[in-house]
C-alpha positions as CSV (number, residue, x, y, z in Angstrom):
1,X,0.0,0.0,0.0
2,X,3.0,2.6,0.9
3,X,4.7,1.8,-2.7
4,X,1.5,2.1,-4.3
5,X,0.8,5.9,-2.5
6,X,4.8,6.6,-3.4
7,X,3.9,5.4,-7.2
8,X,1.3,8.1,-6.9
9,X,2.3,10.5,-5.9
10,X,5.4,10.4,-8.1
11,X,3.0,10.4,-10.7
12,X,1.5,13.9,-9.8
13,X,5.0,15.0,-9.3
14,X,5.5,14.6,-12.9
15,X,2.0,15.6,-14.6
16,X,2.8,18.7,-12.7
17,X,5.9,19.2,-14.2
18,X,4.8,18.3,-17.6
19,X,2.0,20.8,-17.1
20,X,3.9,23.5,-15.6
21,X,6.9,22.9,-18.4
22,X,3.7,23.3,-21.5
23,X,2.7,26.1,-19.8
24,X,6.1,27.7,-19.6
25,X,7.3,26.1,-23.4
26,X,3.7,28.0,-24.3
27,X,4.4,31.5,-23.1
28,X,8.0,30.9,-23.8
29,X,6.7,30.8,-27.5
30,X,4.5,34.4,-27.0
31,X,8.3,35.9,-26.0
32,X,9.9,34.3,-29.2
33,X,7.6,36.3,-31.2
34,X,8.8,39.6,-29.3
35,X,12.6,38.3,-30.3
36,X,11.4,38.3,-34.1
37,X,12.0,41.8,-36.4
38,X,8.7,44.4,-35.9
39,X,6.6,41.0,-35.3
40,X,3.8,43.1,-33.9
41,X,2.3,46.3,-35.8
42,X,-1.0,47.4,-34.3
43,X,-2.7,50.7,-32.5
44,X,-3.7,51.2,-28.6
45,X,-7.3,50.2,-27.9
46,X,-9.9,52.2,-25.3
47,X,-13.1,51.4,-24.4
48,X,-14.0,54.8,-24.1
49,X,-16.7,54.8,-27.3
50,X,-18.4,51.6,-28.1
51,X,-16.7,49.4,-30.3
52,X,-17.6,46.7,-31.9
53,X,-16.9,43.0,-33.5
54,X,-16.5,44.7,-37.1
55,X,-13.9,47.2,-35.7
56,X,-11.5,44.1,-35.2
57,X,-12.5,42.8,-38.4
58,X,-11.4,46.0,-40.1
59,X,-8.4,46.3,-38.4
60,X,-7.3,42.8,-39.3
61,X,-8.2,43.4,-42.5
62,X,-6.0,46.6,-42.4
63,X,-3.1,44.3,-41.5
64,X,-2.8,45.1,-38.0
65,X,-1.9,42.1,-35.6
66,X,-2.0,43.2,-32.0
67,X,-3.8,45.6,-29.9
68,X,-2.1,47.3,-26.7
69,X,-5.9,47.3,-24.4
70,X,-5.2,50.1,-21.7
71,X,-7.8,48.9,-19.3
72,X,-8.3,51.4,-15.7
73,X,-7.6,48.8,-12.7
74,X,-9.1,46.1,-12.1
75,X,-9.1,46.9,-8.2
76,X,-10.0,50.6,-6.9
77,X,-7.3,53.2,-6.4
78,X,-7.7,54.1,-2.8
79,X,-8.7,51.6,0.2
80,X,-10.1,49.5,0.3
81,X,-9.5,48.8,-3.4
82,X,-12.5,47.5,-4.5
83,X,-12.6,45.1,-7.3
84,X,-13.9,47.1,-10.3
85,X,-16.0,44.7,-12.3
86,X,-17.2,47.4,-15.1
87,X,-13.4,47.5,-16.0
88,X,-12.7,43.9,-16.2
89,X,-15.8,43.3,-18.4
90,X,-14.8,46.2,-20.5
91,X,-11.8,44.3,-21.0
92,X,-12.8,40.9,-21.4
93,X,-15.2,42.5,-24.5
94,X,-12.4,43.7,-26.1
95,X,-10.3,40.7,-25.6
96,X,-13.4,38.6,-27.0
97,X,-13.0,40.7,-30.3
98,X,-9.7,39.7,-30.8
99,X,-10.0,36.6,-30.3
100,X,-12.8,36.3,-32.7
101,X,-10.7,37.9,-35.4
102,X,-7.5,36.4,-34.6
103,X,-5.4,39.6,-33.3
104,X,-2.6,39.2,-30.4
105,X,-3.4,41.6,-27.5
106,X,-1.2,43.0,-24.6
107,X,-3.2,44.2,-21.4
108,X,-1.3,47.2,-20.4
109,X,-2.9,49.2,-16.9
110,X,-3.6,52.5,-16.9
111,X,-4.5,52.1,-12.9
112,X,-4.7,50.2,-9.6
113,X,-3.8,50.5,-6.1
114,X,-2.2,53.6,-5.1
115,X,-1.7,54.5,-9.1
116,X,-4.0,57.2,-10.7
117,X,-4.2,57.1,-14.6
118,X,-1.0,59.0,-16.2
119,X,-3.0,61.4,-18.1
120,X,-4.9,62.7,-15.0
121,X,-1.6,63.1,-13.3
122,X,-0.8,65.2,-16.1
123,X,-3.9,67.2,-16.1
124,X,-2.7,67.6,-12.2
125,X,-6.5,66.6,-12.3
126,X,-6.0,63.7,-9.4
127,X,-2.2,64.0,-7.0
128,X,0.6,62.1,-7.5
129,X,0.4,58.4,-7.4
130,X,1.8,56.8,-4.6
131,X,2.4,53.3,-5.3
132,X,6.4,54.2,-6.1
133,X,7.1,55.6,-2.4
134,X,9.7,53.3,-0.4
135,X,7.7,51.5,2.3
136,X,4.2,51.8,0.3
137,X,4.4,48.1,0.8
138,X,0.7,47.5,1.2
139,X,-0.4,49.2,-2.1
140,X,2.7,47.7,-4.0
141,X,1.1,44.3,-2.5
142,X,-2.8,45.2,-3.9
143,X,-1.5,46.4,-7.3
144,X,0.8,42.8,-7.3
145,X,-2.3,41.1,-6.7
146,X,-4.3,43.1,-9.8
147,X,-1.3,42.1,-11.8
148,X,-1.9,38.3,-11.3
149,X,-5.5,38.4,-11.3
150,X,-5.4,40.2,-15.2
151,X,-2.6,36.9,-16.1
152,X,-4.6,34.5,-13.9
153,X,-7.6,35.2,-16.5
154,X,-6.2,35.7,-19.7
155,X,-2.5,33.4,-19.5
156,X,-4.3,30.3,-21.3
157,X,-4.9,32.4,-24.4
158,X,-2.5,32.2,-27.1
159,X,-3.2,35.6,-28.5
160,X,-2.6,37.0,-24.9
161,X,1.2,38.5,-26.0
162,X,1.8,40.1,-22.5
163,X,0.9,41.9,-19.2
164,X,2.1,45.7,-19.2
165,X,2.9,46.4,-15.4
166,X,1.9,50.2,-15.6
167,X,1.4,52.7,-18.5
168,X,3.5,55.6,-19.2
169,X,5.1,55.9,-15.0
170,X,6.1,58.7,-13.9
171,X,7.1,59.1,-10.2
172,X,7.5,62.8,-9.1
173,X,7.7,64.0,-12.9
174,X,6.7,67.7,-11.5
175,X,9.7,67.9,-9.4
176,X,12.3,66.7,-11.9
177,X,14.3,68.9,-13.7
178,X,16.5,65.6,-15.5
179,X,16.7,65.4,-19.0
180,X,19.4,62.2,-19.1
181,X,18.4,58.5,-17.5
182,X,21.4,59.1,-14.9
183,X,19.9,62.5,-13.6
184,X,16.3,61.4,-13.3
185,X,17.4,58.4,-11.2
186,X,19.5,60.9,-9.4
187,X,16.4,62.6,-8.5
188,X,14.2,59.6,-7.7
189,X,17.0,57.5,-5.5
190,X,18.8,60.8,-3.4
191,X,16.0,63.2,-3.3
192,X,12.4,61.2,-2.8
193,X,14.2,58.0,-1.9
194,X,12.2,56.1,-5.0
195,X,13.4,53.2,-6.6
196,X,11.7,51.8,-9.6
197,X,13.3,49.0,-9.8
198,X,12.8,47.6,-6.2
199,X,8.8,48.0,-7.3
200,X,9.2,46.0,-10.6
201,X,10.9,43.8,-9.8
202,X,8.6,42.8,-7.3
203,X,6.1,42.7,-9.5
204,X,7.7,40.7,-11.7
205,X,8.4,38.1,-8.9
206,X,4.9,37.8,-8.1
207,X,3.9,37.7,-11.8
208,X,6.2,34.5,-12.4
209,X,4.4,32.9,-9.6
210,X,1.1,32.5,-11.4
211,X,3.2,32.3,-14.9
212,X,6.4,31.1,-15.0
213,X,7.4,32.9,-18.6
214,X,4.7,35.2,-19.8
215,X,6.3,38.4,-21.4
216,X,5.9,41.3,-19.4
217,X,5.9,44.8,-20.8
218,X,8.5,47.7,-18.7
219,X,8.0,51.2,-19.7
220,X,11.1,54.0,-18.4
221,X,10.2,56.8,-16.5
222,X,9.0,60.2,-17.3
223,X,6.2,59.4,-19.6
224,X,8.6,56.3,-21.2
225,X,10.3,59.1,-22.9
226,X,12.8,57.6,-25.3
227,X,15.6,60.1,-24.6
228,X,15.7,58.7,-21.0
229,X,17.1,55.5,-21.4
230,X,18.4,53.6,-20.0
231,X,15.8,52.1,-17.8
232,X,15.6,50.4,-15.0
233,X,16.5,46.9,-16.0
234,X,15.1,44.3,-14.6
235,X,16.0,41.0,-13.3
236,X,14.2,38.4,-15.3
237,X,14.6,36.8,-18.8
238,X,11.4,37.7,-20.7
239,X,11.2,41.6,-19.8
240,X,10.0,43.4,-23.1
241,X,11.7,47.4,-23.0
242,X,9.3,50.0,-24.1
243,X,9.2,53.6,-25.2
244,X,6.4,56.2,-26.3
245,X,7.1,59.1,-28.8
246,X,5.0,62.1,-29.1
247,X,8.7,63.7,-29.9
248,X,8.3,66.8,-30.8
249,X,4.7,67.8,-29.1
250,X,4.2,70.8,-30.9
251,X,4.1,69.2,-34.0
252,X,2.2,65.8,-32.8
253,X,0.1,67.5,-30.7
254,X,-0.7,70.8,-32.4
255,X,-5.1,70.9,-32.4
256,X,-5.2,72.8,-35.6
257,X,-4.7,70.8,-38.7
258,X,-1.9,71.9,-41.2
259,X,-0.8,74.5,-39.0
260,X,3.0,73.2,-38.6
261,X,5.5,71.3,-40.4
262,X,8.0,69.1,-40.6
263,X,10.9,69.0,-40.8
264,X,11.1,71.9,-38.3
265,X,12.6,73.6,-35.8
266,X,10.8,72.1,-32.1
267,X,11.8,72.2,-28.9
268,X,14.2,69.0,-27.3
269,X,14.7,67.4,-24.3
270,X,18.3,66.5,-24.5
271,X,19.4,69.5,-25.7
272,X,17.3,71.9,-24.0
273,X,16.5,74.2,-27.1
274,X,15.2,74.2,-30.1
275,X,16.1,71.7,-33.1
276,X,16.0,70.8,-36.5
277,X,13.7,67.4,-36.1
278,X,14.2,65.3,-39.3
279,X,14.7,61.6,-39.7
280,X,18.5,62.2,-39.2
281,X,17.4,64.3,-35.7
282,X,15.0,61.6,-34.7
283,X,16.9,58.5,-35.5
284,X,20.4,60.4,-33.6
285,X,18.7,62.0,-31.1
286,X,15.1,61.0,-30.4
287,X,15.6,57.2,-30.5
288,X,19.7,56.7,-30.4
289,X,19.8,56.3,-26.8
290,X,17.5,53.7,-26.9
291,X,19.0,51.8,-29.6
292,X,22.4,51.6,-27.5
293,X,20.3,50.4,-25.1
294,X,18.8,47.7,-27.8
295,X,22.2,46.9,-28.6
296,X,24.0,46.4,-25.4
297,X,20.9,44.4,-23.9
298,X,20.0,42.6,-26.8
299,X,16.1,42.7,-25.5
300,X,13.1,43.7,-27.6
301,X,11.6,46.7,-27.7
302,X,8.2,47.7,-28.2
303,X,7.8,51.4,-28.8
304,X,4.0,51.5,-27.1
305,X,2.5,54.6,-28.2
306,X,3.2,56.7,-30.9
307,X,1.2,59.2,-33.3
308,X,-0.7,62.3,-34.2
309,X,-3.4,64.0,-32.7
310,X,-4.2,65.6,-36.3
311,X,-3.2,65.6,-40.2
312,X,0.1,68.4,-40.2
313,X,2.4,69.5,-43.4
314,X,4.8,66.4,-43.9
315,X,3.0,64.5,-41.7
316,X,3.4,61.5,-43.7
317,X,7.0,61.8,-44.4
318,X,7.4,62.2,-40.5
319,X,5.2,59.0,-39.9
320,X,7.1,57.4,-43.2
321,X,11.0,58.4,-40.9
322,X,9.5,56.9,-37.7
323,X,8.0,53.6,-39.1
324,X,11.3,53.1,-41.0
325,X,13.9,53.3,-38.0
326,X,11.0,50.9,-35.3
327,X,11.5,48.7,-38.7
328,X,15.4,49.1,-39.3
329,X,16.0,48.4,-35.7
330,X,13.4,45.5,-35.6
331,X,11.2,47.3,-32.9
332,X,7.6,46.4,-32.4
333,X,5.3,49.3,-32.6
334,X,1.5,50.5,-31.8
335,X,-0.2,54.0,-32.6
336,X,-2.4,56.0,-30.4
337,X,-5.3,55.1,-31.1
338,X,-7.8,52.8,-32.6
339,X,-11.6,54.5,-33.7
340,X,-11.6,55.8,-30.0
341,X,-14.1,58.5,-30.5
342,X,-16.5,59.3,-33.9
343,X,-13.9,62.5,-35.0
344,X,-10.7,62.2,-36.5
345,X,-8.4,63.4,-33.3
346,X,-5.6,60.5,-32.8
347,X,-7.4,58.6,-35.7
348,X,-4.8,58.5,-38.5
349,X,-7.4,56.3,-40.4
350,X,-10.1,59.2,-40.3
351,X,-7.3,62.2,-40.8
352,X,-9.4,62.4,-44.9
353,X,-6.2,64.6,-45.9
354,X,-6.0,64.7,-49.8
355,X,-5.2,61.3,-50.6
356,X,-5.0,59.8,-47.5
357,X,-1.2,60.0,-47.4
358,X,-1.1,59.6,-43.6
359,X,-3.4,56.7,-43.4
360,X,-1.4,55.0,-46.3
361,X,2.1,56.0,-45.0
362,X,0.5,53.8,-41.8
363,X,-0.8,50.9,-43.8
364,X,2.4,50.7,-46.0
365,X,4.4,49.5,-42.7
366,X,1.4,47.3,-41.7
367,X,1.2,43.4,-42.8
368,X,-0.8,42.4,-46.2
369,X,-4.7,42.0,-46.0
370,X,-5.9,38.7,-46.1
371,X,-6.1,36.8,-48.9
372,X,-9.7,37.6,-51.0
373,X,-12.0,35.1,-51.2
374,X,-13.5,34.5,-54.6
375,X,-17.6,35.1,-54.9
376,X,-17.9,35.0,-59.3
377,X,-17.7,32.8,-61.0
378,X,-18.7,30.4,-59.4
379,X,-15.8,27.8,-59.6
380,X,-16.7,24.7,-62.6
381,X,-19.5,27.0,-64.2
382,X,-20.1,28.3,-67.5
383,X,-20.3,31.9,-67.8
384,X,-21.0,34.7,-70.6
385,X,-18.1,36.3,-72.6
386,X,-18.5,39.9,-70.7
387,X,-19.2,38.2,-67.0
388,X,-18.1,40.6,-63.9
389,X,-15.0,39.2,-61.6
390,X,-15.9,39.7,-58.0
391,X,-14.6,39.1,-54.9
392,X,-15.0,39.9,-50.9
393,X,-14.5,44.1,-50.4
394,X,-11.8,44.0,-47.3
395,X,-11.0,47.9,-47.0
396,X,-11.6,51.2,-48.9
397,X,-7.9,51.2,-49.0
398,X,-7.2,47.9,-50.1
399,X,-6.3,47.3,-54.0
400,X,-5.9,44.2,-55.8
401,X,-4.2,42.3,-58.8
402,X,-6.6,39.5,-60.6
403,X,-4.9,37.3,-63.3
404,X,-6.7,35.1,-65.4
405,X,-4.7,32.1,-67.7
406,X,-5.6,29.6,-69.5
407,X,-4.6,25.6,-68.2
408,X,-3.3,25.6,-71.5
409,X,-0.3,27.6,-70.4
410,X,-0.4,28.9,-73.9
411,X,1.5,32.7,-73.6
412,X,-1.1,34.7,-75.0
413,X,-3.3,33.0,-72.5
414,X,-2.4,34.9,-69.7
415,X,-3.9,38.2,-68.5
416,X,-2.7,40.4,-65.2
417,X,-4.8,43.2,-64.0
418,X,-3.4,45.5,-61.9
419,X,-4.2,48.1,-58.7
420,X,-8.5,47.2,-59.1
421,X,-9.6,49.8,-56.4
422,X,-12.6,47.4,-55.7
423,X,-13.8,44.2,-55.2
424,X,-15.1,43.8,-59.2
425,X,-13.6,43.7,-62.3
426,X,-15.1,44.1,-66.1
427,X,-12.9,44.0,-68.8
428,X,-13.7,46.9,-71.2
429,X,-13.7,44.1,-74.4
430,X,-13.9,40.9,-74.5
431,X,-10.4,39.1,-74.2
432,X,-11.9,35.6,-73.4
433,X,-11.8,32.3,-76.4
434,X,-14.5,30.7,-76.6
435,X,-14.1,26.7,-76.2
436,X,-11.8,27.2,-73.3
437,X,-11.3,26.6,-69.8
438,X,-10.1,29.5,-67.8
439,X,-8.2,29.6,-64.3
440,X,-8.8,33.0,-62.3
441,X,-7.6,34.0,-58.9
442,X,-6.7,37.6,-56.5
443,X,-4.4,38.8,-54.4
444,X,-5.1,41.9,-52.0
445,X,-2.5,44.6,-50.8
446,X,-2.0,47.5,-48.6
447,X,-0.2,51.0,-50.5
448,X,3.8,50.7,-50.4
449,X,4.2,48.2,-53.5
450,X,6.8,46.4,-51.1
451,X,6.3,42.4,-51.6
452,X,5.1,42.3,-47.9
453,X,2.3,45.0,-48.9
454,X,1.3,42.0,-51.2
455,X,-1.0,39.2,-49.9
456,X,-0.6,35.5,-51.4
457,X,-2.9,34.7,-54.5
458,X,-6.0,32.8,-53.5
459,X,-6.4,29.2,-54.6
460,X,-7.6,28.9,-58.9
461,X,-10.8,28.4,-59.7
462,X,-12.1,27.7,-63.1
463,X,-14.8,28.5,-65.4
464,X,-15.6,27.6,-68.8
465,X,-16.5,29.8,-72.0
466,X,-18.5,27.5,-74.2
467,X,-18.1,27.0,-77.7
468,X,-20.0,28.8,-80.3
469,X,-23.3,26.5,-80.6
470,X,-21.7,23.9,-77.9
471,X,-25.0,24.5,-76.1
472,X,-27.3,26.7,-78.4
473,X,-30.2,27.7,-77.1
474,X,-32.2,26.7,-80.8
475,X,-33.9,23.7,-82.0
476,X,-32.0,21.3,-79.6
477,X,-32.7,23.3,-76.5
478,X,-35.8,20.6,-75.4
479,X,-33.2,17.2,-76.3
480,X,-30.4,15.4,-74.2
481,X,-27.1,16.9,-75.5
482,X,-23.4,15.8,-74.3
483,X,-20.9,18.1,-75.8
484,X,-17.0,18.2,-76.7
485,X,-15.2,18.7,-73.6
486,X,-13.2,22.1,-73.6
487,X,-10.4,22.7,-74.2
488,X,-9.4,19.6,-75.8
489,X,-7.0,18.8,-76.1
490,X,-6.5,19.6,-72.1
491,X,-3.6,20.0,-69.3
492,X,-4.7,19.0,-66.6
493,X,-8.3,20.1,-65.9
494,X,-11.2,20.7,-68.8
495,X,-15.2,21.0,-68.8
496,X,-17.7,19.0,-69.9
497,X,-21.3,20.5,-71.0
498,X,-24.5,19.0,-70.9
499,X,-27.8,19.3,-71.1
500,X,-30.8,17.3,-69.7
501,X,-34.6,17.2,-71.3
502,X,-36.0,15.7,-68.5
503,X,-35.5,15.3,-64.6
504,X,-33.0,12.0,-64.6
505,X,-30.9,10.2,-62.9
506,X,-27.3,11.0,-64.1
507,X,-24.3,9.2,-64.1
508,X,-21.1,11.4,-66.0
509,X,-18.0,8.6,-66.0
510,X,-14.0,8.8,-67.3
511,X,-12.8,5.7,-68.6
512,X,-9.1,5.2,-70.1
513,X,-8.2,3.7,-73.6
514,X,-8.1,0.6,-72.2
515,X,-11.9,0.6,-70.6
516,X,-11.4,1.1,-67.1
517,X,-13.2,3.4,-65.2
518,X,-11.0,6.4,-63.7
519,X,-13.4,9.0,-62.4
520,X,-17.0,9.7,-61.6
521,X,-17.9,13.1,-61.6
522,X,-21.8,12.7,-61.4
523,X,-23.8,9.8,-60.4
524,X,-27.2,11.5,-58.7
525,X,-30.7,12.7,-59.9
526,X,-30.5,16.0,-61.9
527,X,-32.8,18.5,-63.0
528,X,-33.6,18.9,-66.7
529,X,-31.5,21.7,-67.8
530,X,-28.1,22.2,-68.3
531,X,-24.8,21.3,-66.5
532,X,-21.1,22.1,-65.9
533,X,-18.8,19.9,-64.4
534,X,-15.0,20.1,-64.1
535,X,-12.4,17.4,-64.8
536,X,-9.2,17.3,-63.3
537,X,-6.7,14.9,-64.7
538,X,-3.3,16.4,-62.7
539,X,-2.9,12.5,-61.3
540,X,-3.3,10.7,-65.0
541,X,-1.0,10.1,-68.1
542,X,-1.2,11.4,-71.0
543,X,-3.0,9.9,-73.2
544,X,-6.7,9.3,-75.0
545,X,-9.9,9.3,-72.6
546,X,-13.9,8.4,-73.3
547,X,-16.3,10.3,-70.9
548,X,-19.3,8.6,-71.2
549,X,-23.3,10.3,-70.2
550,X,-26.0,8.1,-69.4
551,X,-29.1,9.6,-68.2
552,X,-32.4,7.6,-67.6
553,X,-35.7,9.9,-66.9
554,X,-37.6,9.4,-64.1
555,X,-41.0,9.3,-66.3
556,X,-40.0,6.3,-67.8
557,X,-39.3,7.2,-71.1
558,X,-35.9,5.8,-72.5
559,X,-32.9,6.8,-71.7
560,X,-30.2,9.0,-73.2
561,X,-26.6,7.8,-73.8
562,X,-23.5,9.1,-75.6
563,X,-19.7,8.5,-75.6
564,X,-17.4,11.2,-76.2
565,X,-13.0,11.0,-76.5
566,X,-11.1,13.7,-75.2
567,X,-7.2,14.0,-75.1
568,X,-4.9,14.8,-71.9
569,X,-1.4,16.3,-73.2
570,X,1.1,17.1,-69.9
């Protein structure tokens, strides 16, 4: 009985550790795609205007693959921290929407014990938060327990990229005249006795002991300014390091549209006076420090907020500089933010500048849309000489290529339209044969004309432009018809046509020279009228083929065979 309850229990042992080591290989794989170039490319999401399921759809459509959600705490600021439940099933809604569309999210809080939201502080709307003071342990304790309730409920998701520990932190901000990473922890340690890194890294301890390796998310002081690294670093090996850039705020956050430009001369931190920013300025400069940082570290960096809180002058060369140094540096990125309100402040999408250049600059840098799905024709039918090529709409931005070729592979067989602005095409005259079997598919893609813009093709389908008289609609049209296959001879797929007087019982067969059977495409009751049906012969020889009709009605009256040859050439 003792070696049986030792067998046992040595058997938890190990399903505990196989469980714990999935759980850990699982959100080990969330951090691998954080050590992959610019993996994620998305936009900040609020749920401060309704949104719903169709948002996600768009943005996924868009390209877009993750969503920052900035949630308010999930436990009340002040004592006795209430659990908020409005927040968490704000953000369980918008965590439902991704998963339904397939788009990674990162919970990043805005709030929680003894933290007030960053953008109040700045409003010197609420005080300072004091969840950073030295021997706050009882707050630091709630807002650790927030931390692993939000990866308690969302660690099992795949799409669940990350936890952000707190958004944009900013201890004593008002009283710190630093503009270097050394100098602002001077400030913090000597002056208010605050250490950051004491406070993260005790969250982080008591994240890992609900989730061994889920990524977490540290932003730098003073608003996660870029020009004040380096951070705090922290003691753990799945820390993401991330920055916001508003850099410079009188251009990104001038109210009036088209009132400055860039490249101009703005105000900067490091230096203290005014600058030329361009995309020398902001690659040196604005992000340089952070890059070293990058570099000595080797740890990925997500740069968490950036944008425009309207359309400007060179606004989308300025978004064009920034996208191309997160992307030369392999830096994950999300704008500020996604449809938060019905007007066009933050919402590059809505901007409506001529031509759209700042939405396009965005959607050049984002992934392809999905690959179209094909709506007409209809794959295996026949169809008129002038028919309409249609396909799903994904976005009013999205543009696509449809070629058309014959299985043929003949040269002058092959069509490629270009940069369709819609989800139809009609060719202004006719470029179709008849007698032949035609392969069709679409591609989608975002502006840029980079490959990666490009989406794949969509699988072929086929359709068939009958011969002239193959099927007339004359003297024969009330008779039992089996016509030439087309094209013939084929490679590897061709049509066959008929046509049925009466409601039968239909069976359409492929034999080889040699009489056996190789393929039934019908064997059913049909409706009189008249029929399509594809034949694919990619896994035979070349060589001769019968297709043979037999169709008996279902009044009785005799039935209707014929034998017709066709001829595969690979």
């Amino acid at each position: 009985m003792k070696k049986t309850l030792i067998s046992i229990l040595l058997l938890l042992i190990a399903v505990n550790f196989v469980w714990s080591g999935n759980k850990s290989s699982s959100a080990a794989g969330k951090f691998a795609k954080w050590q992959q170039s610019s993996y994620f490319r998305g936009y900040n999401i609020l749920y401060e205007t309704p949104k719903t399921q169709q948002d996600f759809i768009d943005f996924k459509n868009y390209g877009g693959n993750l969503f920052q959600i900035q949630p308010d705490g999930f436990y009340a600021i002040d004592p006795p921290y209430n659990i908020i439940q409005a927040n968490i099933d704000g953000t369980d809604m918008l965590v439902n929407f991704c998963r339904n569309a397939g788009i990674y999210y990162v919970i990043g809080m805005r709030s929680g014990p003894g933290a007030y939201d960053t953008y109040d502080e700045s409003q010197q709307t609420v005080p300072e938060s004091r969840i950073w003071n030295t021997g706050n342990t009882i707050e630091q304790q709630k807002y650790a327990e927030m931390l692993q309730m939000v990866v308690q409920r969302y660690a099992g998701d795949t799409l669940f990229a990350g936890i952000n520990m707190v958004i944009e932190p900013r201890p004593k901000v008002r009283s710190i005249p630093a503009n270097t990473s050394a100098l602002y922890k001077t400030f913090l340690e000597t002056l208010f006795n605050i250490h950051m890194d004491q406070v993260f890294n005790f969250w982080v301890s008591k994240i890992r002991e609900v989730d061994p390796a889920i990524p977490i998310i540290a932003e730098s002081f003073g608003y996660s300014t870029p020009e004040l690294f380096p951070p705090y670093e922290l003691n753990d090996p799945f820390i993401i390091y991330s920055a916001h850039d508003y850099q410079p705020n009188e251009y990104t956050k001038a109210a009036a549209p088209f009132s400055v430009s860039y490249p101009g001369n703005y105000w900067n931190i490091t230096y203290l006076s005014q600058r030329l920013y361009n995309a020398q300025f902001l690659r040196e400069t604005i992000f340089g420090k952070l890059k070293e940082f990058q570099e000595s570290t080797g740890v990925p960096v997500f740069i968490g907020e950036v944008g425009m809180i309207q359309p400007q002058n060179g606004g989308e060369e300025y978004l064009r500089d920034l996208l191309t140094i997160f992307k030369d540096y392999g830096w994950h990125y999300a704008f500020w933010d996604w449809r938060r309100q019905s007007g066009s402040e933050w919402n590059i999408e809505q901007f409506n500048d001529a031509g759209n250049l700042h939405w396009k600059t965005v959607l050049s840098h984002f992934y392809a849309p999905p690959v179209p799905h094909l709506t007409f024709p209809v794959n295996g039918t026949v169809i008129n000489e002038n028919s309409i090529f249609t396909w799903d709409t994904l976005t009013a931005f999205t543009a696509y290529d449809l070629e058309v070729i014959a299985p043929t592979g003949a040269v002058e067989q092959y069509y490629l339209f270009e940069d369709i602005p819609n989800s139809s095409f009609t060719y202004a005259e006719n470029f179709l044969r008849e007698g032949f079997t035609y392969a069709w598919r679409v591609r989608s893609k975002n502006p840029g004309g980079a490959p990666e813009n490009r989406s794949e093709w969509s699988q072929y389908e086929y359709f068939n432009l009958p011969s002239s008289g193959s099927i007339s609609n004359g003297s024969e049209k009330n008779t039992f018809l089996l016509c030439q296959n087309s094209p013939n001879p084929f490679n590897p797929s061709t049509t066959l046509n008929y046509r049925l007087e009466k409601n039968s019982f239909v069976n359409l067969v492929i034999y080889d020279i040699l009489g056996r059977e190789v393929s039934s495409l019908v064997n059913q009751a049909q409706n009189e009228g008249t029929y399509a049906v594809m034949f694919n012969a990619s896994g035979l020889p070349s060589g001769i083929y019968f297709y043979r009709l037999e169709a008996v009605p279902n009044d009785g009256s005799a039935s209707f065979s014929k034998i017709k040859r066709m001829i595969l050439v690979k």
